[in-house]
PDB file of N, CA, C, O and CB in Angstrom:
ATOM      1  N   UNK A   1       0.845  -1.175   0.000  1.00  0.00           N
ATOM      2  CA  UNK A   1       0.000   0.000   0.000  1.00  0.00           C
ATOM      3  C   UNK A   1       0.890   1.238   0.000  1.00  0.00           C
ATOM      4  O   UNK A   1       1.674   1.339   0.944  1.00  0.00           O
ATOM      5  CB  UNK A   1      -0.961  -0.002   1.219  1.00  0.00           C
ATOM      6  N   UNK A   2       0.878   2.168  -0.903  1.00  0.00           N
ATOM      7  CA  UNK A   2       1.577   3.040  -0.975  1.00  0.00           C
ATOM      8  C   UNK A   2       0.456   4.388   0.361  1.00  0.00           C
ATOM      9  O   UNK A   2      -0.767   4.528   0.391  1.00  0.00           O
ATOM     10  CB  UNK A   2       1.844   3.303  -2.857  1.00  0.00           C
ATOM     11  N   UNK A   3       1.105   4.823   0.891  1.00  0.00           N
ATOM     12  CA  UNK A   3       0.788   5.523   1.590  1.00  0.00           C
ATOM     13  C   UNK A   3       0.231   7.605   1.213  1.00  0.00           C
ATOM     14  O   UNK A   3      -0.604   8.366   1.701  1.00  0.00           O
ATOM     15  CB  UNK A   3       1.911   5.092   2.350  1.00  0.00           C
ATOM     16  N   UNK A   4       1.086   7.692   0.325  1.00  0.00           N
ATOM     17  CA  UNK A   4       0.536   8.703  -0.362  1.00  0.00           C
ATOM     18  C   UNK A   4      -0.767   8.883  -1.009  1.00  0.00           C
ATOM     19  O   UNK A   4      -1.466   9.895  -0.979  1.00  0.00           O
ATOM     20  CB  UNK A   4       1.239   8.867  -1.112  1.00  0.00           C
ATOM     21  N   UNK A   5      -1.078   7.422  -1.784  1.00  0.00           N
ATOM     22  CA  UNK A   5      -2.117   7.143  -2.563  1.00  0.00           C
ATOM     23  C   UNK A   5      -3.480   7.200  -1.659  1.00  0.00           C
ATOM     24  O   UNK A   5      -4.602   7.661  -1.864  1.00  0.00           O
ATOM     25  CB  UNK A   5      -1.848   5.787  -3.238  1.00  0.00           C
ATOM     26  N   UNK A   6      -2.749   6.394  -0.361  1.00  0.00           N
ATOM     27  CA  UNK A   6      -3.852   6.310   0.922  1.00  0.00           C
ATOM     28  C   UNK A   6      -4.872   7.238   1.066  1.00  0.00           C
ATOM     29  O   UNK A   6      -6.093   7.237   0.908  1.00  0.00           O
ATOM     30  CB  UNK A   6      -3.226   6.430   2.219  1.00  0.00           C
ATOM     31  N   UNK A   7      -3.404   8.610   1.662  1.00  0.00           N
ATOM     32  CA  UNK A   7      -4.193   9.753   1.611  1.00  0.00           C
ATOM     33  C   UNK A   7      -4.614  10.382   0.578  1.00  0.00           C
ATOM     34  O   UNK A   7      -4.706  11.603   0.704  1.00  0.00           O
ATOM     35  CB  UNK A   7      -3.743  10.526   2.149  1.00  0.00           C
ATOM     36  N   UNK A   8      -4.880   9.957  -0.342  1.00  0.00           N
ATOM     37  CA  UNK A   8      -5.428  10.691  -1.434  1.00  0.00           C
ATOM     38  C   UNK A   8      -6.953  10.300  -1.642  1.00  0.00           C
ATOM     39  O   UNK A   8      -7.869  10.964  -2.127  1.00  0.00           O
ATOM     40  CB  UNK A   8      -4.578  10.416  -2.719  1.00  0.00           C
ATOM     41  N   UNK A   9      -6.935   8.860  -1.062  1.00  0.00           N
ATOM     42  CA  UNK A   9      -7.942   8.231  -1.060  1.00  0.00           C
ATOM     43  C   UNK A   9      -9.274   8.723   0.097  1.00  0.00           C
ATOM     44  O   UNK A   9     -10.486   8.827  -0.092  1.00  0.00           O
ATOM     45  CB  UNK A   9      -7.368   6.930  -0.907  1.00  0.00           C
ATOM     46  N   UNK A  10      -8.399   8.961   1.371  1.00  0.00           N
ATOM     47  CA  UNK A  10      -8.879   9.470   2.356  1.00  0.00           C
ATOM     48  C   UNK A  10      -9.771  10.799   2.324  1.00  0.00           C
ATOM     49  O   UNK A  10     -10.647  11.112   3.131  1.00  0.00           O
ATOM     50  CB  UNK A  10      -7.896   9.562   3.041  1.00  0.00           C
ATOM     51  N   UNK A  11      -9.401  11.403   1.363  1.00  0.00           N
ATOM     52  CA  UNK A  11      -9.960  12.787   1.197  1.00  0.00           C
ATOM     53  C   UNK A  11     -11.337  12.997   0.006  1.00  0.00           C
ATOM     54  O   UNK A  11     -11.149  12.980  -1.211  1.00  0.00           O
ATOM     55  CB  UNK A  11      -8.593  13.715   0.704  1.00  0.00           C
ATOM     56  N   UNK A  12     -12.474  13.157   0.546  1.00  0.00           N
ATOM     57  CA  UNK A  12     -13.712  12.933  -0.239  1.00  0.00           C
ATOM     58  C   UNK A  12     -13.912  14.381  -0.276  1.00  0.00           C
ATOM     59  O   UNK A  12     -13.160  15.145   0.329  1.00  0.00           O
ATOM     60  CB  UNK A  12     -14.973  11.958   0.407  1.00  0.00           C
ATOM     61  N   UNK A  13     -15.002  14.813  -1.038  1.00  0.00           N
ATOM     62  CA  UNK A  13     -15.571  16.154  -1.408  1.00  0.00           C
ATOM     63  C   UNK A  13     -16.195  16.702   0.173  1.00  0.00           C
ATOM     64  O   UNK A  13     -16.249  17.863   0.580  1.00  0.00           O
ATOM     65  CB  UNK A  13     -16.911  15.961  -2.780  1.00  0.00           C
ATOM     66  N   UNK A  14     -16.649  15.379   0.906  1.00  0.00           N
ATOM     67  CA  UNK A  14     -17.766  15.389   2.167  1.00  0.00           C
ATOM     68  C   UNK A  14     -16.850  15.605   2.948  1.00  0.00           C
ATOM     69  O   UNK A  14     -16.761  16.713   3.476  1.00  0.00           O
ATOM     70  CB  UNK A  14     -18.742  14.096   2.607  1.00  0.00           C
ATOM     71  N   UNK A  15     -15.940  14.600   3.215  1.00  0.00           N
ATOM     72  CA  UNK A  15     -14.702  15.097   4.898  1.00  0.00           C
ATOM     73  C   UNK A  15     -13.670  14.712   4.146  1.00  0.00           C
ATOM     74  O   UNK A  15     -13.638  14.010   3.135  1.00  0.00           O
ATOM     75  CB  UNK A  15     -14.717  14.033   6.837  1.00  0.00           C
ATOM     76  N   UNK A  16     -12.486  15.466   4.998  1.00  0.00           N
ATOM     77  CA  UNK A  16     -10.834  14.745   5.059  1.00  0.00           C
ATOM     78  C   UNK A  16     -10.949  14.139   5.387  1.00  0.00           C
ATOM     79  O   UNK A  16     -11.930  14.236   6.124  1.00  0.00           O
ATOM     80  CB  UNK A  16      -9.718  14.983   5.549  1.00  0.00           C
ATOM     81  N   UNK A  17     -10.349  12.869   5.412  1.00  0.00           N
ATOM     82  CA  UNK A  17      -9.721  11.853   6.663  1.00  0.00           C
ATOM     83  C   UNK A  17      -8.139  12.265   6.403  1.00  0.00           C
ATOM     84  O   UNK A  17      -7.661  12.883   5.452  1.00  0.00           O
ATOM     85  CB  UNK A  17     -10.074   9.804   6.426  1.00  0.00           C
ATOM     86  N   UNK A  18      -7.689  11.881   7.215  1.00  0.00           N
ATOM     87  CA  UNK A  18      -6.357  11.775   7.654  1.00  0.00           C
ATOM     88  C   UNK A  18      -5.860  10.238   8.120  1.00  0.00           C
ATOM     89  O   UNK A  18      -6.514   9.226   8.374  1.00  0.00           O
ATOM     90  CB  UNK A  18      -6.233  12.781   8.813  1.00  0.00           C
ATOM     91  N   UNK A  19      -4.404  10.510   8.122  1.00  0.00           N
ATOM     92  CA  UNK A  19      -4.054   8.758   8.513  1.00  0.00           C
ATOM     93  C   UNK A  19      -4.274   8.436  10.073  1.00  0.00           C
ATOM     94  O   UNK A  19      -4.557   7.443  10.742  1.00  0.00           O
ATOM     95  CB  UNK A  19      -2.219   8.305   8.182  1.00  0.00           C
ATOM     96  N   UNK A  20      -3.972   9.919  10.321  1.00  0.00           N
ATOM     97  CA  UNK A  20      -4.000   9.920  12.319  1.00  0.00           C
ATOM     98  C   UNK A  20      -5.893   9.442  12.293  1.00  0.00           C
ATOM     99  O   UNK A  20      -6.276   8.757  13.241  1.00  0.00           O
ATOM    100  CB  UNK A  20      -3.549  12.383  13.460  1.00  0.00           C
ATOM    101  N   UNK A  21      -6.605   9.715  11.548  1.00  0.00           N
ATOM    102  CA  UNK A  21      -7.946   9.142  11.895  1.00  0.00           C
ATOM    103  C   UNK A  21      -8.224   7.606  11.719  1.00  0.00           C
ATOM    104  O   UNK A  21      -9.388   7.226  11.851  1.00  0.00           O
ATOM    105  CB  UNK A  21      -8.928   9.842  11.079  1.00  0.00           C
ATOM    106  N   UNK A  22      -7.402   6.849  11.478  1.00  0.00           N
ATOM    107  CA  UNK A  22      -7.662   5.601  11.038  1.00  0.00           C
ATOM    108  C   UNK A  22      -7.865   4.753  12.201  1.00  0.00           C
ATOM    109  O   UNK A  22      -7.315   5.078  13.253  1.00  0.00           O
ATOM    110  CB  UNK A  22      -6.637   5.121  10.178  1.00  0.00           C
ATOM    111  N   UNK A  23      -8.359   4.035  12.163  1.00  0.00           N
ATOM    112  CA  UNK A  23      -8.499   3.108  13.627  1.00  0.00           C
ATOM    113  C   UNK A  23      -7.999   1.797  13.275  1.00  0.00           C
ATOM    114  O   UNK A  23      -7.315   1.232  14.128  1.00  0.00           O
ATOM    115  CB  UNK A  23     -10.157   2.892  14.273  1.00  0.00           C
ATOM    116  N   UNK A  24      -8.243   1.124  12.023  1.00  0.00           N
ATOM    117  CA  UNK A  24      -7.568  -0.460  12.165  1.00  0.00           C
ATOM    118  C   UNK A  24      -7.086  -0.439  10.895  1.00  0.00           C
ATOM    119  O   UNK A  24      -7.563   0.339  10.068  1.00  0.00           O
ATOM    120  CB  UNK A  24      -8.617  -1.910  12.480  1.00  0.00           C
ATOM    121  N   UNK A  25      -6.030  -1.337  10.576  1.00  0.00           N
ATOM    122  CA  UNK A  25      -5.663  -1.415   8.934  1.00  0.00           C
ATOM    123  C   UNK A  25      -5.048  -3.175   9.417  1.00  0.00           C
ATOM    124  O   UNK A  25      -4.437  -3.730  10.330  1.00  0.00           O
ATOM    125  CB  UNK A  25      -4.080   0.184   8.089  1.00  0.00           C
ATOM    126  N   UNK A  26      -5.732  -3.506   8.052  1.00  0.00           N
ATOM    127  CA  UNK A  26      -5.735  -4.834   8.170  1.00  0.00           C
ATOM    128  C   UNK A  26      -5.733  -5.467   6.867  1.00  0.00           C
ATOM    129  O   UNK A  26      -6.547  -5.472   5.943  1.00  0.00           O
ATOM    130  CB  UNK A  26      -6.790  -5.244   8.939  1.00  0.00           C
ATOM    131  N   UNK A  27      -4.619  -5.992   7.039  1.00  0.00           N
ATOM    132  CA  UNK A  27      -4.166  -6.698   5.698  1.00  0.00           C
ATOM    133  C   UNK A  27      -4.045  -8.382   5.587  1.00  0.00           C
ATOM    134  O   UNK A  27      -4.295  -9.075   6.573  1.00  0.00           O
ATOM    135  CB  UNK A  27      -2.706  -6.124   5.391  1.00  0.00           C
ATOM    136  N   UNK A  28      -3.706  -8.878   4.509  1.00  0.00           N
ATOM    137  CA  UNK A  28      -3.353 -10.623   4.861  1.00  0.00           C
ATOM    138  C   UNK A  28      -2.364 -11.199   4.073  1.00  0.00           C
ATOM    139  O   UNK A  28      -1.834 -10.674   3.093  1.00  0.00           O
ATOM    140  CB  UNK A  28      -4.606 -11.668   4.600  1.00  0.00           C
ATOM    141  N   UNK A  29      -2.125 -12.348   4.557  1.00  0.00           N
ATOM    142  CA  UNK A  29      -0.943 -13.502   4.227  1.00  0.00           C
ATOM    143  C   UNK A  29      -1.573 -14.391   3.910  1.00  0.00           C
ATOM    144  O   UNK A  29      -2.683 -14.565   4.414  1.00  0.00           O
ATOM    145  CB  UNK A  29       0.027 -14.015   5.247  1.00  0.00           C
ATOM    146  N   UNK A  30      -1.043 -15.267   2.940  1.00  0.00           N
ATOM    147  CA  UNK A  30      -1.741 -16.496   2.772  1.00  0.00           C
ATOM    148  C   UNK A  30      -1.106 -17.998   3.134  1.00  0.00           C
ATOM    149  O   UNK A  30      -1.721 -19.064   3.106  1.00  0.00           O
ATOM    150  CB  UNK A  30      -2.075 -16.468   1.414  1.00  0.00           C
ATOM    151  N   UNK A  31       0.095 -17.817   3.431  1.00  0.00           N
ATOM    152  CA  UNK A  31       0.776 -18.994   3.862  1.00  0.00           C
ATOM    153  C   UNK A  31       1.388 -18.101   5.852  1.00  0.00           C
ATOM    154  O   UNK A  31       1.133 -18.571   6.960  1.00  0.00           O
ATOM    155  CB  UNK A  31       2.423 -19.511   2.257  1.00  0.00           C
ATOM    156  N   UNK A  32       2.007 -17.081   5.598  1.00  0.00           N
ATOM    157  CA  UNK A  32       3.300 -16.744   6.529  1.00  0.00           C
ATOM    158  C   UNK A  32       2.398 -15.903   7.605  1.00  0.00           C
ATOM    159  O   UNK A  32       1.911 -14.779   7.480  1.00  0.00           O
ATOM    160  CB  UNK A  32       4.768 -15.707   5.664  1.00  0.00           C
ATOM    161  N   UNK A  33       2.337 -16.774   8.653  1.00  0.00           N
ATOM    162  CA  UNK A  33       1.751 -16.088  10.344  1.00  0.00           C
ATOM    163  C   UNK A  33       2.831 -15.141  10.508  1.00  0.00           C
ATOM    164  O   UNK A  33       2.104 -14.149  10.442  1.00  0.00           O
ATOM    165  CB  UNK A  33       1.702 -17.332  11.972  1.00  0.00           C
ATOM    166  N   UNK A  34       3.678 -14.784  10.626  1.00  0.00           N
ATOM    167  CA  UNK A  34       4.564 -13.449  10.842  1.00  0.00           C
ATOM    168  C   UNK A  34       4.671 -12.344  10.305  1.00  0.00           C
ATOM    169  O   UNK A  34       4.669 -12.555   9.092  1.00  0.00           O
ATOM    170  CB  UNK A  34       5.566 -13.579  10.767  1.00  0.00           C
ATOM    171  N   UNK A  35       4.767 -11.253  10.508  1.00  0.00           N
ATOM    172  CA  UNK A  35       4.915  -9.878  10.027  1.00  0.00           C
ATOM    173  C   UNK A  35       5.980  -9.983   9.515  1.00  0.00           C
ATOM    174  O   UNK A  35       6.944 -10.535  10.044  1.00  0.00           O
ATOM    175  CB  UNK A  35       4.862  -8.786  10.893  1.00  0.00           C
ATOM    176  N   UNK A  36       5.958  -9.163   7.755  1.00  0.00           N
ATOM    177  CA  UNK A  36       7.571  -8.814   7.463  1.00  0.00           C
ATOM    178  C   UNK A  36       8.285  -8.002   7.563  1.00  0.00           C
ATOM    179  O   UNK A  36       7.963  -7.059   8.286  1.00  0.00           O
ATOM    180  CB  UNK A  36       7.941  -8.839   6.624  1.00  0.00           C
ATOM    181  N   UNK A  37       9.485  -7.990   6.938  1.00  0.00           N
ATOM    182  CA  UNK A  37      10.145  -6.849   7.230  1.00  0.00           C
ATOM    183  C   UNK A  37       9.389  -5.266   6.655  1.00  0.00           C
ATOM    184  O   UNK A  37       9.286  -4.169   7.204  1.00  0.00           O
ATOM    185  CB  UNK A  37      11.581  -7.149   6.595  1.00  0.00           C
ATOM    186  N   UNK A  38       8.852  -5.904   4.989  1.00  0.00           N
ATOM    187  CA  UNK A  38       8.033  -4.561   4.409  1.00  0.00           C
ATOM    188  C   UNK A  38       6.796  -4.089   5.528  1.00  0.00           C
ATOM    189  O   UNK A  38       6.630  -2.916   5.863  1.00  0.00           O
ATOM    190  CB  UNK A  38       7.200  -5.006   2.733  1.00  0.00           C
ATOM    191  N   UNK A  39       6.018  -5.176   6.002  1.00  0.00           N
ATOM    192  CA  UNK A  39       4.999  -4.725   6.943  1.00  0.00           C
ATOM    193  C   UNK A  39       5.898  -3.991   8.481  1.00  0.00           C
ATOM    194  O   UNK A  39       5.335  -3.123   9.149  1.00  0.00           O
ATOM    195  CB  UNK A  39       3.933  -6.272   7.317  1.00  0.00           C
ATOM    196  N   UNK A  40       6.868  -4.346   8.731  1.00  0.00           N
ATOM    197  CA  UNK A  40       7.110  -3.042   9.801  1.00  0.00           C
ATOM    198  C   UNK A  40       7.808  -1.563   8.777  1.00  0.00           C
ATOM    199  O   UNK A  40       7.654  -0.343   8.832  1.00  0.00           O
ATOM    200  CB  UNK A  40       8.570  -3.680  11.283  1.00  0.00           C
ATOM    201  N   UNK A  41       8.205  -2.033   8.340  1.00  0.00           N
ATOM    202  CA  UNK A  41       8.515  -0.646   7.232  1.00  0.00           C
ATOM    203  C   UNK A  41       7.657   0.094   7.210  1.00  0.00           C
ATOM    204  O   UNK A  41       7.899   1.278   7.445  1.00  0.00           O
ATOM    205  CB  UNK A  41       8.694  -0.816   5.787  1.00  0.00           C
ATOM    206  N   UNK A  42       5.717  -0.539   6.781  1.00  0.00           N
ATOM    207  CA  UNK A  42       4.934   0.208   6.607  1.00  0.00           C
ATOM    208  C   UNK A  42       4.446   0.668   7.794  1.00  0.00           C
ATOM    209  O   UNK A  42       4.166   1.861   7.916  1.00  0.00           O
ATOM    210  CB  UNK A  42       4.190  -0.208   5.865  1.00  0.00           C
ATOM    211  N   UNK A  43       4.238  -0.490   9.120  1.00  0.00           N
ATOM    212  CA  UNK A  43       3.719   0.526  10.089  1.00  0.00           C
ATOM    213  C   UNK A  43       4.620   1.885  10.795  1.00  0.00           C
ATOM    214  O   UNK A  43       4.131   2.896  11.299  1.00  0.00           O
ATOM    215  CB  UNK A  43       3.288  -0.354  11.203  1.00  0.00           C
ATOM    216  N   UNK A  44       6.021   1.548  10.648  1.00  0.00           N
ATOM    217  CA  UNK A  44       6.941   2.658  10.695  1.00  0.00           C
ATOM    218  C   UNK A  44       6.416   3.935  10.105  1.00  0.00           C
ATOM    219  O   UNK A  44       6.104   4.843  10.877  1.00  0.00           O
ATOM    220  CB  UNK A  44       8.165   2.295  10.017  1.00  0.00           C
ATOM    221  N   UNK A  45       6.298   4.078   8.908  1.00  0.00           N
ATOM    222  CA  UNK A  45       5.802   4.929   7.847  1.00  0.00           C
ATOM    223  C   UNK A  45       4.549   5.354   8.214  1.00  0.00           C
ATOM    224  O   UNK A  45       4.188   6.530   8.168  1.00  0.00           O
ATOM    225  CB  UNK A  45       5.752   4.302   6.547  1.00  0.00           C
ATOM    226  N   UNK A  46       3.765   4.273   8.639  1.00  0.00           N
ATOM    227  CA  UNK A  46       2.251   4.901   9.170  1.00  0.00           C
ATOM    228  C   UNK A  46       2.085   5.924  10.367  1.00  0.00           C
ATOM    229  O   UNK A  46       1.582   7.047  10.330  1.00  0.00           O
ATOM    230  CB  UNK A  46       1.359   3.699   9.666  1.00  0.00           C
ATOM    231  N   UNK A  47       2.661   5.219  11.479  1.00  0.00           N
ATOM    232  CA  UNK A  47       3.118   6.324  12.643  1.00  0.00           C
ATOM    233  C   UNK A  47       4.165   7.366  12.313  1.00  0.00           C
ATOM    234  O   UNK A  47       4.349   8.078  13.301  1.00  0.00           O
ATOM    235  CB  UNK A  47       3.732   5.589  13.879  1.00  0.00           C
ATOM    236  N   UNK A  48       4.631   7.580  11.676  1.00  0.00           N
ATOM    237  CA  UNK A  48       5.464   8.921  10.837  1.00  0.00           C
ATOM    238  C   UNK A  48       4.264   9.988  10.800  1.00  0.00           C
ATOM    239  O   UNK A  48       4.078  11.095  11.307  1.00  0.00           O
ATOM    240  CB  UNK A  48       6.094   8.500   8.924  1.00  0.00           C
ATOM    241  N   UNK A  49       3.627   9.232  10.060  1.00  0.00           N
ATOM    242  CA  UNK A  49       2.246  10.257   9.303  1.00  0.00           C
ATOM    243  C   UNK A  49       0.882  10.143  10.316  1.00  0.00           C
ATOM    244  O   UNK A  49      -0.257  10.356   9.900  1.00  0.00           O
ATOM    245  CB  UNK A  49       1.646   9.484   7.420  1.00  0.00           C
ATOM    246  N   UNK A  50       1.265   9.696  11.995  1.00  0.00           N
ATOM    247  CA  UNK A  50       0.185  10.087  12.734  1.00  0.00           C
ATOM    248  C   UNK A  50      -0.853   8.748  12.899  1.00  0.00           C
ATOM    249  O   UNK A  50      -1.922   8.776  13.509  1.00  0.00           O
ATOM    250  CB  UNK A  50      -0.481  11.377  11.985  1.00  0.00           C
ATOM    251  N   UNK A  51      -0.326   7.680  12.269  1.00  0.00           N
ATOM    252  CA  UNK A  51      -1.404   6.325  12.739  1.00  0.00           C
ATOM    253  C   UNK A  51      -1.439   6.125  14.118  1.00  0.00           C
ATOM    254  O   UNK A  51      -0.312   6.302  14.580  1.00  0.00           O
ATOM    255  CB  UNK A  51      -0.965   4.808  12.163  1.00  0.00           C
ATOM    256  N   UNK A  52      -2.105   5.885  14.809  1.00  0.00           N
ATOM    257  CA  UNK A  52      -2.349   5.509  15.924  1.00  0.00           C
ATOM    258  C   UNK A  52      -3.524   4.825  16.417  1.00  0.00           C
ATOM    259  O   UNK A  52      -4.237   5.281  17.311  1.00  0.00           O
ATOM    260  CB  UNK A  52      -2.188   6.358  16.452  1.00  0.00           C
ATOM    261  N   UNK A  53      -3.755   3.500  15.700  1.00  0.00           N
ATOM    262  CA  UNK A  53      -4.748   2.976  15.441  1.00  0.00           C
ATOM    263  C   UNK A  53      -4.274   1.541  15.221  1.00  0.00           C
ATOM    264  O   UNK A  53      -3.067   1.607  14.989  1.00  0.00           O
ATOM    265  CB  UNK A  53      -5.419   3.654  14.437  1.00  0.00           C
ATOM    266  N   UNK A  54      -4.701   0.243  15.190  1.00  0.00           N
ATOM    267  CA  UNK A  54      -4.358  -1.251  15.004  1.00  0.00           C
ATOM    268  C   UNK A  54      -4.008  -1.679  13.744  1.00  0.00           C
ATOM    269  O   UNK A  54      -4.779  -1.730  12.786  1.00  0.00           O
ATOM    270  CB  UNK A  54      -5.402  -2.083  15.360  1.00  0.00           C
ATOM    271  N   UNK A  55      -2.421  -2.099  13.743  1.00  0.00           N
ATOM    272  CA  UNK A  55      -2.107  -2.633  12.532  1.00  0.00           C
ATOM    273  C   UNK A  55      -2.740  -4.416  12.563  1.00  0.00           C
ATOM    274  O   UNK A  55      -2.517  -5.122  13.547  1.00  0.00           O
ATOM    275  CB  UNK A  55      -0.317  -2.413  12.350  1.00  0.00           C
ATOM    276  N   UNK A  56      -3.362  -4.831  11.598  1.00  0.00           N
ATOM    277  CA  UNK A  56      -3.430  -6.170  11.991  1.00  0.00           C
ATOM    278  C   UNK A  56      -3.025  -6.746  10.699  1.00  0.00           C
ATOM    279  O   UNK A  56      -2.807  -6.208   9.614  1.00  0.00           O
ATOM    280  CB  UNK A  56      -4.826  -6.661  12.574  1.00  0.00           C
ATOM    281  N   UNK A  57      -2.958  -8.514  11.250  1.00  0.00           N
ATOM    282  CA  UNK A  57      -2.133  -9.306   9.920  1.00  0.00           C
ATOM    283  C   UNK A  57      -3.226 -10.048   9.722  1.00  0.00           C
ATOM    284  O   UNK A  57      -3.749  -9.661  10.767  1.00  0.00           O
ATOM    285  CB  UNK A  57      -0.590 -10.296  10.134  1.00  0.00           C
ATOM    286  N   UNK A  58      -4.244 -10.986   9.160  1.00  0.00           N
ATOM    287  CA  UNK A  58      -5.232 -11.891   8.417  1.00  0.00           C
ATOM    288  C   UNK A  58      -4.291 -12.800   8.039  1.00  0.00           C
ATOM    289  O   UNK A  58      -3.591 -12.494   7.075  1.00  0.00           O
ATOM    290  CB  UNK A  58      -6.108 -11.289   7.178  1.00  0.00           C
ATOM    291  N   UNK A  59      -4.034 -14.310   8.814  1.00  0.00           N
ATOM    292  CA  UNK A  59      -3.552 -15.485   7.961  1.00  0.00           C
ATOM    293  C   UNK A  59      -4.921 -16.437   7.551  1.00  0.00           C
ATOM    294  O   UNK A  59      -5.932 -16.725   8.190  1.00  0.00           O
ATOM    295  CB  UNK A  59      -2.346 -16.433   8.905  1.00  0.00           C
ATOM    296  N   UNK A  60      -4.445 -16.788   6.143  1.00  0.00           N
ATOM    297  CA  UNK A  60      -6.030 -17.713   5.637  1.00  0.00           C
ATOM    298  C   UNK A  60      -5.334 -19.108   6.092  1.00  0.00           C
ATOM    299  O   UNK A  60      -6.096 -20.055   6.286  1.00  0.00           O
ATOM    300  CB  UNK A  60      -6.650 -17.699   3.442  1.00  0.00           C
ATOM    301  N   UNK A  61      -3.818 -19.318   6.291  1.00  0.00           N
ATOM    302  CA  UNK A  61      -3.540 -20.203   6.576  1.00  0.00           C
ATOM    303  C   UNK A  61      -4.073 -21.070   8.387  1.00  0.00           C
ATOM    304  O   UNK A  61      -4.512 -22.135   8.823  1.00  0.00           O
ATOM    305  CB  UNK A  61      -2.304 -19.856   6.174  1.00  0.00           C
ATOM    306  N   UNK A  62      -3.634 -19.702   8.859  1.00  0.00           N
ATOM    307  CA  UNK A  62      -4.266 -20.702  10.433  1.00  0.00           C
ATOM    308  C   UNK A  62      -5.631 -19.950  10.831  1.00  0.00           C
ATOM    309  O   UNK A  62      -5.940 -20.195  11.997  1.00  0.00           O
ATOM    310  CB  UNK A  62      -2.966 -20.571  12.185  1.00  0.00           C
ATOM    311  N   UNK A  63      -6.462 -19.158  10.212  1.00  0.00           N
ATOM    312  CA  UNK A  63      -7.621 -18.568  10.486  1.00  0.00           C
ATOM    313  C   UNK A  63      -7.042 -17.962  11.417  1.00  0.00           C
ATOM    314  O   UNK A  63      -7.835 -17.927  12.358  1.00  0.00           O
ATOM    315  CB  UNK A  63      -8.816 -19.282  10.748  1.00  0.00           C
ATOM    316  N   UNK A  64      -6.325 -17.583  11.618  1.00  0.00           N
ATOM    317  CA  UNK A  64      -6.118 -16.226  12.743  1.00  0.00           C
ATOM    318  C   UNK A  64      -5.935 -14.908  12.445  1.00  0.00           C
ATOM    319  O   UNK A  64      -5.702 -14.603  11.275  1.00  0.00           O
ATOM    320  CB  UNK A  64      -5.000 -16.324  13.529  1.00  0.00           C
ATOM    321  N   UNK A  65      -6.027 -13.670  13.703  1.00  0.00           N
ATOM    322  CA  UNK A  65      -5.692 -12.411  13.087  1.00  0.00           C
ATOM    323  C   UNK A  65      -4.873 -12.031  13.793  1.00  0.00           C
ATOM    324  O   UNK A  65      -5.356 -12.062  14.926  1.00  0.00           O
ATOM    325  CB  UNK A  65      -6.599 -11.469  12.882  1.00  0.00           C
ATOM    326  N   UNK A  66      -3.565 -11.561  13.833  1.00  0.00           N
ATOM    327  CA  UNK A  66      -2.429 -10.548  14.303  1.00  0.00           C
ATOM    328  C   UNK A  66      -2.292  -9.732  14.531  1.00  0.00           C
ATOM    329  O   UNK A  66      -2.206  -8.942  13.591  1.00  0.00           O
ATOM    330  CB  UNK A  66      -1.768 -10.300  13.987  1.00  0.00           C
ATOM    331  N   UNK A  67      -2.124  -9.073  16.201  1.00  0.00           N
ATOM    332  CA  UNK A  67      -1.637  -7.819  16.161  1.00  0.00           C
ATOM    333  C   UNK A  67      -0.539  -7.177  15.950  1.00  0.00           C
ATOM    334  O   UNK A  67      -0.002  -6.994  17.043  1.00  0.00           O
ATOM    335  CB  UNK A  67      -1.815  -7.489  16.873  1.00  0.00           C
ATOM    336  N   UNK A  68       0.320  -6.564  14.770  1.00  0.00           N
ATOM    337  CA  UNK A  68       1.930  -6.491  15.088  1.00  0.00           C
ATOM    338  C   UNK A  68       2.343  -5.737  16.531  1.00  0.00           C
ATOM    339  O   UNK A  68       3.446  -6.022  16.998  1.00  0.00           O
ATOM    340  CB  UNK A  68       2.701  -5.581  13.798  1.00  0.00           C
ATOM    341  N   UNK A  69       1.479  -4.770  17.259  1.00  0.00           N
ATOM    342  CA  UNK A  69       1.662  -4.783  18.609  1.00  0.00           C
ATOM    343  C   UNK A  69       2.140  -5.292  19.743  1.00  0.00           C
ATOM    344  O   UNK A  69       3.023  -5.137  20.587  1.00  0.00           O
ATOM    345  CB  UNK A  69       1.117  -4.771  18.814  1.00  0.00           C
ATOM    346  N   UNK A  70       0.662  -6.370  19.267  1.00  0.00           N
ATOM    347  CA  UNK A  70       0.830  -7.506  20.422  1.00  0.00           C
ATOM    348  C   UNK A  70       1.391  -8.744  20.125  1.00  0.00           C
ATOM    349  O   UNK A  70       1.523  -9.599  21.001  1.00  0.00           O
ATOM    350  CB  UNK A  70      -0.408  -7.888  20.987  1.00  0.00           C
ATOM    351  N   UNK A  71       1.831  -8.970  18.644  1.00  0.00           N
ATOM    352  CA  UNK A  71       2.402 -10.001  18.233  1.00  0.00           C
ATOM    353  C   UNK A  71       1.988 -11.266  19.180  1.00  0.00           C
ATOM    354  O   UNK A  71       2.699 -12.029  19.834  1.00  0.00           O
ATOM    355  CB  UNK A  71       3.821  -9.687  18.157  1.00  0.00           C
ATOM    356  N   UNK A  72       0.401 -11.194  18.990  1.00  0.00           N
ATOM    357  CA  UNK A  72      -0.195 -12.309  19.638  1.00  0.00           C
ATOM    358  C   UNK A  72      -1.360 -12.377  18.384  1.00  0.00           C
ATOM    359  O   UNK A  72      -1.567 -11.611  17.443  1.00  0.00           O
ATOM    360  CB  UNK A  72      -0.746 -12.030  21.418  1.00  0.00           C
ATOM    361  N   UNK A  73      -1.945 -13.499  18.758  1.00  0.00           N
ATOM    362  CA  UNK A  73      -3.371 -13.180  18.449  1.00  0.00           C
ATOM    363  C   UNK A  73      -4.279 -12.941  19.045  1.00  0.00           C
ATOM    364  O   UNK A  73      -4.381 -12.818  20.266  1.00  0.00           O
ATOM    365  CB  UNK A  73      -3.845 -13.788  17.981  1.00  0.00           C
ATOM    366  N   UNK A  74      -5.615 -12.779  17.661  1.00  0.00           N
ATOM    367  CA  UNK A  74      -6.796 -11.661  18.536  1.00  0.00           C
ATOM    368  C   UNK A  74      -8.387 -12.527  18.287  1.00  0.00           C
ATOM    369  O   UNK A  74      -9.426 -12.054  18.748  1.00  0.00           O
ATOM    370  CB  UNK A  74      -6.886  -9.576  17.534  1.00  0.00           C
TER     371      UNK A  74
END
């Protein structure tokens, strides 16, 4: 996810959003239960630009969901 594009996306005729408004972003894997290196890159990048809201991971492999936080599951 390019992050620029994000916010570009974020911004409607009706409201801004911003990235600091986001509350969960949640993405998936299809084999790999672990976060990668690009996924801390991105949440790095996200809190740069004010995220403060739940990164999560979706594996289809073990039906679980990830917090990179809590690097548990949820």
């Amino acid at each position: 996810m390019n992050i620029d594009d994000l916010e570009k996306i974020l911004k409607t005729p009706e409201k801004t959003y911003r990235i600091k408004d986001i509350a969960i972003i949640i993405h998936n894997h299809f084999l790999d239960d672990k976060f990668s290196h690009r996924d801390w890159r991105q949440y790095r990048d996200l809190k740069n630009r004010g995220f403060n809201g739940l990164f999560l991971m979706y594996c289809h492999r073990t039906n679980k969901t990830y917090c990179l936080e809590d690097k548990k599951r949820i």
